[in-house]
C-alpha positions in Angstrom: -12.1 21.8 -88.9 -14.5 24.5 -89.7 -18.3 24.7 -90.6 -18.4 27.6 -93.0 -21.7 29.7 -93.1 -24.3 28.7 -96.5 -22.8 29.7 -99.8 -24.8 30.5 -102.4 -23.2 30.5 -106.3 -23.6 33.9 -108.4 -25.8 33.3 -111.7 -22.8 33.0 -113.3 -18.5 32.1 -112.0 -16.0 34.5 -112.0 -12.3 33.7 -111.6 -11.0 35.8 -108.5 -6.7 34.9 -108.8 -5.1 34.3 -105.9 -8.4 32.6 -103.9 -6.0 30.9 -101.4 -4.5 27.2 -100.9 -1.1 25.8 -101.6 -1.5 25.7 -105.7 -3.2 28.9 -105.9 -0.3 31.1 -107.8 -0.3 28.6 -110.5 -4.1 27.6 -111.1 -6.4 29.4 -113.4 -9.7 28.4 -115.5 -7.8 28.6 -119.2 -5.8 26.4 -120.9 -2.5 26.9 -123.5 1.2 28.4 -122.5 2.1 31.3 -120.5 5.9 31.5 -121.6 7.7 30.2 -124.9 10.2 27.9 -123.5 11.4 24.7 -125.3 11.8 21.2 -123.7 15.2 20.3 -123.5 15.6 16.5 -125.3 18.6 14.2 -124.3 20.5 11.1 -126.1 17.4 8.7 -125.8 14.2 8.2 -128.0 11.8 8.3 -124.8 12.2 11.6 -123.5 10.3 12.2 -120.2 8.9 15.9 -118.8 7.9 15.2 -115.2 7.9 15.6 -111.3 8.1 12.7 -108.7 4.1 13.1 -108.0 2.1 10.2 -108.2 1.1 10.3 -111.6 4.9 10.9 -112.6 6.1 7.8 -110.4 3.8 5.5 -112.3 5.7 6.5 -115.4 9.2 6.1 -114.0 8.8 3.0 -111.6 7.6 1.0 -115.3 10.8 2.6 -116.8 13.1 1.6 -114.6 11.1 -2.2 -114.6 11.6 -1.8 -118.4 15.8 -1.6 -117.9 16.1 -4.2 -115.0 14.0 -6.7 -116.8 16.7 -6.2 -120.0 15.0 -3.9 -122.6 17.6 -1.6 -123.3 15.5 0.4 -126.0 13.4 1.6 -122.7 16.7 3.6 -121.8 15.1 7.2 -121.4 16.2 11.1 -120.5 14.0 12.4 -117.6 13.7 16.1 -117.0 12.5 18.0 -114.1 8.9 20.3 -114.3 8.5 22.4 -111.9 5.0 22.3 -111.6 5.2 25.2 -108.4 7.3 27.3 -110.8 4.3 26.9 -113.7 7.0 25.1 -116.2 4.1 23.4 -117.1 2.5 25.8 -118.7 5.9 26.9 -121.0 5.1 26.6 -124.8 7.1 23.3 -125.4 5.2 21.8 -122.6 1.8 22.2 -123.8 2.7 21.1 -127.6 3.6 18.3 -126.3 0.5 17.9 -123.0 -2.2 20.1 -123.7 -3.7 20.0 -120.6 -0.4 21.2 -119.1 -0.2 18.3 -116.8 2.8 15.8 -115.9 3.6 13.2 -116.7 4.4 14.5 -120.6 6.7 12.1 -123.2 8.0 12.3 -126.9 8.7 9.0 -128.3 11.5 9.9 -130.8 12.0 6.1 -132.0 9.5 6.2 -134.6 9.4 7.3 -138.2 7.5 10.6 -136.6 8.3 11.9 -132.9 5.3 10.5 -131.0 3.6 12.8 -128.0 2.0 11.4 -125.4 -0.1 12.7 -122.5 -2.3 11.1 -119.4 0.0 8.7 -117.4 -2.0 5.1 -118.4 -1.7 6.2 -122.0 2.1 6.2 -121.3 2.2 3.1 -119.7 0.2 1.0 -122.1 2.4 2.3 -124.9 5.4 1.4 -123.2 4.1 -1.8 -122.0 3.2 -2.4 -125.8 5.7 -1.5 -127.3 8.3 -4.1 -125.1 5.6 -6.6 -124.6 6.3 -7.2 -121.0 3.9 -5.7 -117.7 1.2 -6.9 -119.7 -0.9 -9.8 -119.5 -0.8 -11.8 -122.6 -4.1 -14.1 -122.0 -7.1 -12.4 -122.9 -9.1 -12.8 -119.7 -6.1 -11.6 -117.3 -5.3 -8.5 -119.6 -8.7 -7.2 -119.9 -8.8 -7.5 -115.9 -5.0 -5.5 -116.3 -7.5 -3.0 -117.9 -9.9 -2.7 -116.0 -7.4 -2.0 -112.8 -5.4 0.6 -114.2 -8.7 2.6 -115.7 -10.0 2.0 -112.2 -6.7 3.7 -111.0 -7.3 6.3 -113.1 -11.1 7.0 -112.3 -11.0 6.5 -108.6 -7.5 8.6 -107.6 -9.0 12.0 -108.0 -11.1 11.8 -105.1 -7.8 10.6 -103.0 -5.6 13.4 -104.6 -7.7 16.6 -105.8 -10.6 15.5 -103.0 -9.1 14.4 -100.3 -5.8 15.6 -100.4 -6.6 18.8 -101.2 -8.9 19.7 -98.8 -7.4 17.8 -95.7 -3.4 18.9 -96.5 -3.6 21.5 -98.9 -6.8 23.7 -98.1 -6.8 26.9 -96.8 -9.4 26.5 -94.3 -10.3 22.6 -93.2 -14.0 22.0 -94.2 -15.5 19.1 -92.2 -17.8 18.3 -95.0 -15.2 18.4 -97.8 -12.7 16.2 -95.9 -15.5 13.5 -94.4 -16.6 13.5 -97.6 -13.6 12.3 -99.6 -11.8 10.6 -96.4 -15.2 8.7 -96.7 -14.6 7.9 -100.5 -10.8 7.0 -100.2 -11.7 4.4 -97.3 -14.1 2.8 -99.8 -11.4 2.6 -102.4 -8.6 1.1 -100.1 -11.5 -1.0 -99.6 -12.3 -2.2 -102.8 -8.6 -2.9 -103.0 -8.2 -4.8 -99.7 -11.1 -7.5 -100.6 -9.5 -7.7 -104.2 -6.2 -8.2 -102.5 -7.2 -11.0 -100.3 -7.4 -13.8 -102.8 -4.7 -11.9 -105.1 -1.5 -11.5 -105.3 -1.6 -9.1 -107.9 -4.2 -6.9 -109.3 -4.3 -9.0 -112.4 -2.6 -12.4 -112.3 0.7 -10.8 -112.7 2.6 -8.2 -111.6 1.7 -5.5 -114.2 1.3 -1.8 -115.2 -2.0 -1.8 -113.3 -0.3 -2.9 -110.4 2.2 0.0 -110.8 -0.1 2.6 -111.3 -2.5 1.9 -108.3 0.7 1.3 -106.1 1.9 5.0 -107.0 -0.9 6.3 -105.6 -2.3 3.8 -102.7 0.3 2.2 -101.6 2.2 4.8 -101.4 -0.6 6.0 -99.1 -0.9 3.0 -96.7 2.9 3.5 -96.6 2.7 6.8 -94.7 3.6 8.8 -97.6 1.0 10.9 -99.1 -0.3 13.7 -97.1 0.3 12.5 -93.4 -3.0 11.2 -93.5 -1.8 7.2 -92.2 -2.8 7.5 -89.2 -6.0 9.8 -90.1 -7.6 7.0 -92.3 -6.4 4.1 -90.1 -4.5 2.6 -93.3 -3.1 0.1 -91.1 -6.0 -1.7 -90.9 -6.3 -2.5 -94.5 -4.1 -5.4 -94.2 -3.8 -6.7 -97.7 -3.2 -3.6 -98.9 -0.4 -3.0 -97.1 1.1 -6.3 -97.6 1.0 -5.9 -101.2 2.3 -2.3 -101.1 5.1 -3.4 -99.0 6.0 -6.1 -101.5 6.1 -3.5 -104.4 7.8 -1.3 -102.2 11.1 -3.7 -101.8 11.8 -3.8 -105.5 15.1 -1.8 -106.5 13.8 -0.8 -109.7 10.4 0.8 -107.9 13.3 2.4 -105.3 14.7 3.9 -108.3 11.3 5.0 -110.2 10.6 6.8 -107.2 13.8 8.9 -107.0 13.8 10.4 -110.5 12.4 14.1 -111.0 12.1 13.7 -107.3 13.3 17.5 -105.7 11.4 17.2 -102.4 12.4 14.8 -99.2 15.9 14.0 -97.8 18.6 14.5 -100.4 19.3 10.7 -100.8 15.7 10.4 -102.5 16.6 12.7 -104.8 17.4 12.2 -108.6 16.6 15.9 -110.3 17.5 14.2 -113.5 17.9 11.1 -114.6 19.8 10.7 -118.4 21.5 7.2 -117.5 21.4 4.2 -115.7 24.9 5.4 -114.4 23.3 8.9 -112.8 21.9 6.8 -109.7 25.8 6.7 -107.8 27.5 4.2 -106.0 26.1 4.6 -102.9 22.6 4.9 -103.6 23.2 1.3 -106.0 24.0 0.3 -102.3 20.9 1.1 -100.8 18.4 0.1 -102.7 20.3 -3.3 -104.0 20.3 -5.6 -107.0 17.6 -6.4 -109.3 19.1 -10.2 -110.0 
């Protein structure tokens, strides 16, 4: 890691393209399309624009826990963004996110084609509009709330803070990475105490559940930035246990395979248009939901 020499910001920012890291070629400091390219839309109402990130797991894993728990009208077409190849930023994209970011979804079963943008506001109207994933006693879904706002608050400094600077940086910054490897300890901390006297984040297994497995237990699970061993995630025991058990459920197996095109082929579900699109053999693998 490297101790860069005192920087001191210009009176006022300027944009230099091409500054370095992984993500460079496709960030800028403006928003709206680059390209006019429509969205391709399938047989289904829900139609999903997305990449097996985090954010675009959270979205998937409830789908798929949608279907296996018997609400057909959850059936969905899910199609690929190439985030490195800046489809994000083509003109159907951004009418329907304008802040060019997956997860995106049109929810065609309506009177009027409903967009919707930011991952939690996908999953509460899906969890609402099926009534299931969410608590139905006051108390527990206010705490449902509270989790997956938390989720949404907190994972920033895990991906764009630490991640970025300890996996995707061009040069490793001790401060930058102690800083946020400092943070996402506290958060896996937060969750371990939580975790001991729950089984779930709120009562239930739930969309806030979902969401902060996406991102942390996939972590504590090795699979987010090779940074296990780095942040001693083994040692947040409750954590782990609880990711684990999330882990083992077919229908989070499949969530995480769609729009996935990175990892061993097997993982890999480019597009997902029917329940009958994950084959035989990977039905095998990952089991039954009954």
């Amino acid at each position: 890691m490297t101790d860069l020499p005192d920087y001191t910001p210009p009176a006022v920012w300027k944009w230099e393209p091409g500054n370095g890291g992984r993500f460079a070629n496709i960030n800028r400091p403006v928003a709206g399309s680059t390209s006019e390219k429509e969205l391709p839309v399938g047989k289904h109402p829900i139609q999903l624009y997305s990449l097996a990130t985090p954010n675009g797991v959270k979205v998937t894993v409830l789908l798929e826990e949608l279907l296996a728990a018997g609400h057909e009208g959850a059936e969905y077409d899910a199609w690929l963004i190439n985030i490195g190849e800046g489809d994000q930023f083509g003109s159907g994209f951004v009418d329907v996110n304008p802040n060019s970011k997956i997860p995106a979804m049109m929810d065609r079963s309506g009177d009027k084609p409903q967009r919707i943008f930011e991952s939690a506001s996908m999953m509460l109207h899906l969890a609402e509009k099926f009534g299931a994933f969410l608590p139905t006693d006051p108390s527990q879904r206010t705490e449902c709330m509270s989790w997956l706002f938390w989720q949404m608050g907190s994972a920033p400094y895990l991906g764009g803070g630490f991640g970025h600077f300890y996996a995707y940086a061009p040069v490793k910054i001790k401060y930058c990475i102690d800083r946020f490897a400092m943070e996402t300890k506290r958060q896996l901390d937060v969750l371990d105490r939580h975790l001991a006297d729950n089984e779930y984040m709120a009562g239930e297994y739930s969309i806030a559940d979902m969401a902060i497995w996406a991102w942390y237990g996939q972590l504590v699970l090795g699979r987010l930035y090779e940074a296990a061993e780095f942040l001693d995630v083994a040692s947040y025991k409750n954590v782990m246990k609880w990711a684990e058990k999330i882990d083992a459920r077919p229908a989070v197996t499949r969530g995480r395979m769609v729009n996935r095109a990175f990892g061993e082929p097997e993982t890999q579900l480019h597009e997902r248009h029917d329940a009958s699109d994950f084959d035989t053999k990977t039905q095998d693998k990952i089991g039954s939901d009954t």
